[in-house]
Structure formats: C-alpha cells, structure tokens
C-alpha positions in Angstrom: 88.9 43.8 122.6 86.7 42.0 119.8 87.5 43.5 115.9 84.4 44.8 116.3 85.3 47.3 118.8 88.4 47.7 117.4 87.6 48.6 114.0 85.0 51.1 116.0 87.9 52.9 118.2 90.2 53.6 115.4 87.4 54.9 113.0 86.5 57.5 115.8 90.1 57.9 117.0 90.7 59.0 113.0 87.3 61.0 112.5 88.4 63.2 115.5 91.9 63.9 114.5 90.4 64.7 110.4 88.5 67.4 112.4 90.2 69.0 115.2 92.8 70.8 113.3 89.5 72.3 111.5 88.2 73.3 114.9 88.5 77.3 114.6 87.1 77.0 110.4 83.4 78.3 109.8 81.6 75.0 109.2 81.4 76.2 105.6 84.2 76.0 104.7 85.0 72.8 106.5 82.7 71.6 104.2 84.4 72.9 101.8 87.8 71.4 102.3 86.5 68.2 102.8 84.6 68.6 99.2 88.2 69.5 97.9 90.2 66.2 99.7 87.5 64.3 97.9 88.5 66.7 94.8 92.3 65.9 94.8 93.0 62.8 95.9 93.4 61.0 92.8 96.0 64.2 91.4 97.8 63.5 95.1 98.3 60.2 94.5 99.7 60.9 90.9 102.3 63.2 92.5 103.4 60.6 95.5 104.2 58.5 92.1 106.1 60.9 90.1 108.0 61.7 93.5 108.6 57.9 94.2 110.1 57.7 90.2 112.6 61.2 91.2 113.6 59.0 94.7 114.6 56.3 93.1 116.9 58.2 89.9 118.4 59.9 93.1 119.2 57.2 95.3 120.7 55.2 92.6 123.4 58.1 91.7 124.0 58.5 95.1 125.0 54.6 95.5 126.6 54.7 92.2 129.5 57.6 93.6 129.9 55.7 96.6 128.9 58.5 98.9 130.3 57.8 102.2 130.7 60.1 105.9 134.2 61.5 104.4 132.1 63.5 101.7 129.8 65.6 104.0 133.3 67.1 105.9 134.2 69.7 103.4 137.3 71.2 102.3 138.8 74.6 103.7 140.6 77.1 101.7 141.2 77.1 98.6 139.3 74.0 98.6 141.8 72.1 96.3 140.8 67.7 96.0 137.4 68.7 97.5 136.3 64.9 97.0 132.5 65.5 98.1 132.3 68.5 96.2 133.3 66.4 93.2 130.9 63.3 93.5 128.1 65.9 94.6 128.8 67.9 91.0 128.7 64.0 89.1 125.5 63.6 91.2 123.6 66.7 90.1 125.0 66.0 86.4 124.1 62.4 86.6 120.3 63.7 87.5 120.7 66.1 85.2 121.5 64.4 81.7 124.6 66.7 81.8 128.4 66.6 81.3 129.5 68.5 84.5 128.1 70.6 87.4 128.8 73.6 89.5 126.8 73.0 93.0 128.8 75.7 95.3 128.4 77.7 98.3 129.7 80.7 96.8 126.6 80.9 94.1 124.6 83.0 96.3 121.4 82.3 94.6 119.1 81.4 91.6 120.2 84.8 90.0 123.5 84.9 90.6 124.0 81.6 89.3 121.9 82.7 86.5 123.9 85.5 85.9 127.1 84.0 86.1 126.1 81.1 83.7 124.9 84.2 81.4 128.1 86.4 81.7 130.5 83.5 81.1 129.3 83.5 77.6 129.0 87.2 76.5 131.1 90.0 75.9 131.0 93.4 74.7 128.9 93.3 71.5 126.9 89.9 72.1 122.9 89.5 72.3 121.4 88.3 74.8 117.7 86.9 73.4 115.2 85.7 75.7 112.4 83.4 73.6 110.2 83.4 76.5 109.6 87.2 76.7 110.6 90.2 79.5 112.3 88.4 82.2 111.4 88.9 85.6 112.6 92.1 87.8 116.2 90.8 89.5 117.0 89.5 86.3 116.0 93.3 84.5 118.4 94.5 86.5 121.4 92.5 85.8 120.9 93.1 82.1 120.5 96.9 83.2 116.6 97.4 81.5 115.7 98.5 85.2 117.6 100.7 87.8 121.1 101.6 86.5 123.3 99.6 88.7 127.2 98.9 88.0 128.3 95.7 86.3 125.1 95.2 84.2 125.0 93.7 80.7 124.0 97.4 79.5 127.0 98.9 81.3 129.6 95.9 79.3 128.0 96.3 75.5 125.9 93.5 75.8 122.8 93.8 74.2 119.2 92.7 74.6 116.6 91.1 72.5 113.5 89.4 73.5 110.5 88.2 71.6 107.0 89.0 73.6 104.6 86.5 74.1 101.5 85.9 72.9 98.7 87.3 74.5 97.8 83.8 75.8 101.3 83.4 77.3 103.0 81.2 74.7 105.4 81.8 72.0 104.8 83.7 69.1 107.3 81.2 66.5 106.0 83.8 63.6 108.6 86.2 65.7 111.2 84.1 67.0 111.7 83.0 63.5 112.4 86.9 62.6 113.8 87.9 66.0 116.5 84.7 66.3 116.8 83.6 62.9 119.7 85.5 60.9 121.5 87.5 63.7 124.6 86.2 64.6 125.1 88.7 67.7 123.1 86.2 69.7 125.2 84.2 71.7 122.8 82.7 74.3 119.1 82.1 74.1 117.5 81.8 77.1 114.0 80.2 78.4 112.8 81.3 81.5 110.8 78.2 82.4 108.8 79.8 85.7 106.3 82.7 85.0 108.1 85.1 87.3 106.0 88.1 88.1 104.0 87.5 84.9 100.5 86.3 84.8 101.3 83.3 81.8 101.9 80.1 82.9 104.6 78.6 83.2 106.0 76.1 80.9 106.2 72.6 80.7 108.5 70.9 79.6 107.0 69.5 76.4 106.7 73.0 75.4 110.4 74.0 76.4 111.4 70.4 73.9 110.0 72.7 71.2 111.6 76.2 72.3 115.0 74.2 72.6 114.8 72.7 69.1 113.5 75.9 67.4 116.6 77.6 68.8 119.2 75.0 67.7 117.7 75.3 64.2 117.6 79.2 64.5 120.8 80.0 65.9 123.4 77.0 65.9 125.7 79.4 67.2 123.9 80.3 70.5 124.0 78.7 74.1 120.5 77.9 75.1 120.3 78.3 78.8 117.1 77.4 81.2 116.5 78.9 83.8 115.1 76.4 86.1 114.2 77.9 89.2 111.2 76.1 91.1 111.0 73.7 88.6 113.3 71.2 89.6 111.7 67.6 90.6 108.5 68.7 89.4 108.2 66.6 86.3 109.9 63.2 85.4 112.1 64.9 83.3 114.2 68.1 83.4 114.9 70.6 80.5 118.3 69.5 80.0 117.2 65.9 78.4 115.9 67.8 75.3 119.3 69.5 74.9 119.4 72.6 76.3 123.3 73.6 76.9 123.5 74.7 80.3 120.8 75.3 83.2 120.8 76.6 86.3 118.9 77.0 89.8 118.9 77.5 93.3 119.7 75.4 96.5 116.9 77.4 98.6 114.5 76.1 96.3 113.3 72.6 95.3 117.3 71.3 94.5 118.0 71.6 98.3 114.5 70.5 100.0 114.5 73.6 103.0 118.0 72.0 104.3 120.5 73.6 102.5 121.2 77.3 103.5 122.7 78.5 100.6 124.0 78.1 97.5 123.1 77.7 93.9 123.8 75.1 90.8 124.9 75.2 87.2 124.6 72.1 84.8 125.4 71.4 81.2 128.5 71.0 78.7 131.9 70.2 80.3 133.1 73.4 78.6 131.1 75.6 79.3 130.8 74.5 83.0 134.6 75.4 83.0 133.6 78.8 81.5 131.0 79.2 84.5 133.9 78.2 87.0 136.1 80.9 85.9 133.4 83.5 85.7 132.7 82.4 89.4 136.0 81.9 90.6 139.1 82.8 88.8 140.8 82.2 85.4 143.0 79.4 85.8 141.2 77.7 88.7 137.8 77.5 87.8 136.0 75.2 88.9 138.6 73.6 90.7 138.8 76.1 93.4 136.1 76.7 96.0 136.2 75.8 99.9 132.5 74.2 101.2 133.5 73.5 104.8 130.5 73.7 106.3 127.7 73.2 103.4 128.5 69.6 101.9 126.4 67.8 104.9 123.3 69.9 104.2 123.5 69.9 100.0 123.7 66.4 100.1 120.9 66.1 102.3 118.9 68.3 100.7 119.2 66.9 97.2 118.4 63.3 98.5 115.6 64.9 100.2 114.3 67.0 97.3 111.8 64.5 95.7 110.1 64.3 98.6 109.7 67.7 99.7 108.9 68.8 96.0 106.1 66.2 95.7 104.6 67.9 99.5 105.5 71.8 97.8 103.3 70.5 94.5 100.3 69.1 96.9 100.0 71.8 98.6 100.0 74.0 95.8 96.9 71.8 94.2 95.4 71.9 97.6 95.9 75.5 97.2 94.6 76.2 93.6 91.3 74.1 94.3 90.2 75.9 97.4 90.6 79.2 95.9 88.6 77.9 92.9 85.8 77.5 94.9 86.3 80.8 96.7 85.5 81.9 93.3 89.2 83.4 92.6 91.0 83.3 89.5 93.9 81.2 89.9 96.7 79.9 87.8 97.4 76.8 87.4 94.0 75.2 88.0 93.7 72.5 90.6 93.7 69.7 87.6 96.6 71.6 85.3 99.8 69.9 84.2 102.6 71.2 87.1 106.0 72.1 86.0 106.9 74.2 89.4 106.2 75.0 92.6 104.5 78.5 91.9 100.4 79.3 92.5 99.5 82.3 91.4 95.9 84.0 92.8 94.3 87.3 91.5 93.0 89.6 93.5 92.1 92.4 91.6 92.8 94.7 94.0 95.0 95.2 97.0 93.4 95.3 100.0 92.6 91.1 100.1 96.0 90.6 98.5 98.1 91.9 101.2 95.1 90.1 104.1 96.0 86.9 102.7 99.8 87.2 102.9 99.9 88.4 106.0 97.8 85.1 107.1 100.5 83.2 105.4 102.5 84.8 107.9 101.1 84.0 110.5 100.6 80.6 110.1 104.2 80.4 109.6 107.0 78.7 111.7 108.8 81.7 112.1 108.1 85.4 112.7 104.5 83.8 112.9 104.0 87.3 115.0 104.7 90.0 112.4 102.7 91.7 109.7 104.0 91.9 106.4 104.0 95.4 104.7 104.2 96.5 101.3 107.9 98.4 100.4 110.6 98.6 97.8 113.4 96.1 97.8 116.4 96.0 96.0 116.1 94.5 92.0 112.2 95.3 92.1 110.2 98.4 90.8 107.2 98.4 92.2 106.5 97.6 96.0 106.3 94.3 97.3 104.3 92.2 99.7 106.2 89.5 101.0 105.5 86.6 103.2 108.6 83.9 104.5 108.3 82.7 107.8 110.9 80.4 106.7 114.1 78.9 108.8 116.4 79.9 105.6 115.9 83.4 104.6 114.3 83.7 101.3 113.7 79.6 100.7 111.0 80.0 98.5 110.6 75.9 98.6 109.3 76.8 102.7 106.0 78.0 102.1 105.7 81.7 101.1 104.1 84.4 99.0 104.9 87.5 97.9 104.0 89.5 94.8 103.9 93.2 92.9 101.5 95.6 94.5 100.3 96.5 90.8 97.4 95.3 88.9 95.7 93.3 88.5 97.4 92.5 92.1 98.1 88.8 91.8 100.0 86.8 94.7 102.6 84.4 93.9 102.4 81.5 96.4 105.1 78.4 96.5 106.6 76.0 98.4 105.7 74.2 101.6 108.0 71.6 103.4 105.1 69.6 104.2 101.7 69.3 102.8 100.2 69.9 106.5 101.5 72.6 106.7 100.3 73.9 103.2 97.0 73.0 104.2 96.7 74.7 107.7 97.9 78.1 106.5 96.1 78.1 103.4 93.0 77.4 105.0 93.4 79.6 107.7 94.4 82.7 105.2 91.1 81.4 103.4 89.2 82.3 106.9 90.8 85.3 107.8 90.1 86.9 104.1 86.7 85.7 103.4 85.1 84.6 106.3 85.0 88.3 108.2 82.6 88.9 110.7 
C-alpha cells in the first residue's frame, strides 16, 4: 500500500469513528460540539499538563516510601504496626505539605472526616466561625442550624459564627475583620473551598492564600481548617502550602480516582492529627489503632491514579460548561474560568428541564442506566433533591453525577466523570434529550 493510500485510509478510518458516536445527535448540535472541540482544545491541553505535573509529585512519594506488595495486604484487628497504612499516611502528607495524615477506612466520608477534624478541637463554649459563609446542608446539620439531630455542635455548647459573603460570592474582609478579630471563643476557622449548594464560585486557591493569612493575623489562636472536597488535584497546589492547619476530604472523590470504596482523609499538624485520631478512634490509641484489611490495595491505587482521573473529571466539566454556554444556559464556571474543583453548576430557572437533564445523566450512566431519578428528601438536606449516580461506588461524586436542591433558581450541580468519553457522551446526550424535543 503506497503512503498515499495510507495516509487516505487512516484519515477516513478516523473521520468515521469522530462521527459515529454522534450518530443519534440532531445535526445541529453535532455542529455544535464540533464548534466546542475546536473551542477547548487548547484549555484540554493545559489540564493534560497540570495533570502530568500532579503524576509526577505522586509517583516520586510513592518511590520515595518504598511501596512494595506487602503494603496493599492490610492489617486485621486492632490494626497495631499497620506498615501500609503508615507509608500511605507519609504519602498523603508528603503530597500534602503536611506533618501527618489520617487516610482510614473507618472515616466514612467527606463529612465525617470533616466533622471529626472539627470536633477534635472544640468543646463546650468554643466558636466555630466559618469565613466563607453558611456551609452547605450535611454540614448544617452537624453544627445543629438544621434538623435537631443528637450529637450536634448545638446540642455540646459549641457555638456558631459565620460571616456572609458578598453578594458576588467573595469575602466581605470589612466583616471578617469585625466578625474574627477580638473574639477569643473561636477556636477553628474554617474555609469551605467548594461552593456547595450555593450559586458563588468556588474558590481558588490564590484566594484561599489570602483567607488563610487574614485568619492567622485575626485569630492566632484558631485552627484554620479547609475543607477540600472536590478540590483535590485540581490545581498545582493544595490549600495546605499556604498554611492552613489541617484539611480534609474524601476517598470517593478526586483523592481515590473511582477505585477506592470508602473512606476519607485528614492532613495537617502532627498534633493535631493525633487529636483527630482520638476523636476517630479512642483516647490512648489514636491514630495508631485502625484495621484496613481489605482497603489498602484500592487507596493506594486510587491515589496514584487520582491525577489522571481528576484531569478527565476537569475536561469533562469544561466540555460541559461550553456546550451549555451555547445552549444559552447560565453556567458556572465558564468554559475558559480558572478550575479549582470538579463541580459545574447549570441554572435552570425552573424545574421541569432541571430534573429532564439529570435523569439523562442517568441514563447514560454505567449503572442503573434504566431508572428515573425522582425528586425526595434525604437525610442532612431540607429541601428535596434530584440526584443522578449511576456510579459503581455509591455516592462517588468523582464518577460522573448530578444532583441538586429542587428550589430556585433550580440550579444542577454536575461533577466528576472517570473518563472524559464518558463526560462527553452523556452530556451531549442529556443536551438532546432536553432541548432537542420533537
């Protein structure tokens, strides 16, 4: 076969494959997505780089603690000289710009870790002050603002302060300085670095450098705590190289890349890492208690992994944010915005395309591809909820889902995706089904 013809094979073998998965789209919006490939490529490239920088800060740690098959096994019981549990927790804190780590099975999620990094540094007459505004529902009702369930902040003494944001979703610093400054009662400060169920964005990380040096001057006293769900991998940096004293997250999202099934992590200070292992465990044990049999092979997988799959999560997400742009939606970020998690947000304005579009997510999903999502009340929310997660781990937000608040002005909270292709079939496909009716 001459060059000629080869060159002429492969160019028609690729222009066929570009458009067969397209093959059920109006020929509109074909256009369309091929007008947003064109869009994007140049921000896709930029986030195969950043992801390329994470893989290789990863990698390095994990060559540096000798990680070998003896680690992935796990310990039983009371999971005493848990040697892959240890070299995992110098991993995460090596990533991390920390002292120490908690990465454990027995965190059951992004909020309990939160709130057990919380609880291990307030008692009965402490503030709790939040810089970044309300935080979002589960976290309401640990603190006891919402529902009135047992074992809440409220229900201990601990109080509650938060400074509201401006009406552009940043800071108002004319407030923190009178909310923080001068009231020795606060005993953490906290900045929530995802929007939640808000409609602000979320914030980078040059703006948490600021928030994290206005509190040490405000309140030297105070723990400054991030929490960093969905944000992890997203930028070169993480929250904890400008200071902040302890941080936590969750394995289902970006830190364990769709592998790991569980679990949860804490980083900061060595002591008060050793305050967060007794709040989890036991007095006395700490942190050196805590059987994994069973988890180590996937959490160490999964962090390796997470650069990657947080680099597909983010492309997907721009892929996202640029098609609905020229659907004429309001969206959050924009296509072209800085990125410091895996959230898209899309407003509706009212419910009826809201809950169309999650149910397509749905059904372009890998599992339970078959069922429609319907609005209801779940447990730490007070308004009802859409929700689509055809996910293999229940609730892994960094699998592609959406869910959001059936309130106004109705805006759906998209995230995740294992693989860009996949991102890119359902999203186009939920584009079809809600705006393409015949």
């Amino acid at each position: 076969m001459t060059n000629e013809l080869c060159e002429f094979v492969l160019k028609k073998g690729k222009n066929l494959m570009e458009h067969k998965w397209q093959e059920n789209l109006p020929q509109d919006l074909q256009e369309k997505i091929a007008e947003v490939d064109a869009q994007i490529a140049p921000r896709l490239k930029e986030i195969d780089e950043q992801s390329l920088y994470n893989q290789q800060r990863v990698l390095k740690l994990f060559a540096e603690n000798h990680v070998a098959e003896e680690d992935l096994v796990g310990s039983t019981g009371y999971g005493y000289d848990d040697i892959g549990r240890d070299k995992l927790e110098k991993i995460y804190a090596g990533y991390f710009k920390t002292d120490d780590a908690l990465v454990r099975p027995q965190l059951t999620s992004g909020t309990h870790a939160i709130s057990t990094a919380l609880f291990s540094q307030l008692y009965h007459g402490d503030t709790l002050y939040y810089m970044t505004g309300m935080p979002y529902d589960t976290i309401q009702e640990v603190i006891g603002l919402a529902g009135d369930k047992p074992g809440s902040m409220k229900k201990r003494g601990i109080n509650f302060k938060c400074t509201e944001l401006l009406p552009n979703g940043e800071v108002d610093y004319d407030n923190v300085e009178k909310d923080l400054g001068g009231d020795p009662t606060i005993k953490v400060v906290t900045i929530q670095r995802s929007l939640g169920y808000a409609t602000r964005a979320s914030f980078t990380l040059e703006k948490i450098k600021k928030m994290v040096a206005t509190a040490k001057r405000l309140a030297p006293q105070a723990v400054i705590f991030i929490d960093n769900c969905y944000g992890e991998f997203t930028e070169t940096e993480e929250a904890t190289f400008f200071g902040a004293d302890l941080m936590a997250g969750s394995l289902y999202k970006n830190a364990g890349a769709g592998i790991a099934k569980s679990g949860a992590y804490i980083v900061g200070r060595a002591d008060l890492i050793q305050d967060c292992g007794s709040q989890l465990i036991v007095p006395g044990a700490g942190k050196y208690e805590g059987a994994t049999y069973g988890y180590m092979r996937d959490f160490y997988e999964g962090f390796f992994m997470a650069p990657h799959t947080t680099g597909e999560a983010l492309k997907g997400m721009i892929f996202t944010a640029a098609l609905l742009e020229k659907m004429g939606m309001n969206t959050a970020p924009k296509w072209n915005d800085p990125r410091t998690d895996i959230v898209q947000t899309v407003t509706f304005g009212k419910p009826e395309p809201m809950i169309q579009f999650c149910a397509a997510i749905q059904h372009y999903s890998p599992m339970n591809a078959f069922v429609d999502p319907e609005p209801s009340y779940q447990d730490g929310y007070e308004d009802q909820v859409i929700m689509a997660s055809g996910s293999f781990t229940e609730g892994s937000t960094i699998e592609l889902s959406s869910d959001g608040p059936l309130r106004d002005p109705y805006t759906l909270y998209i995230q995740g995706g294992l693989s860009y292709q996949h991102v890119k079939i359902a999203i186009a496909n939920a584009v079809r089904e809600t705006f393409y009716k015949n």
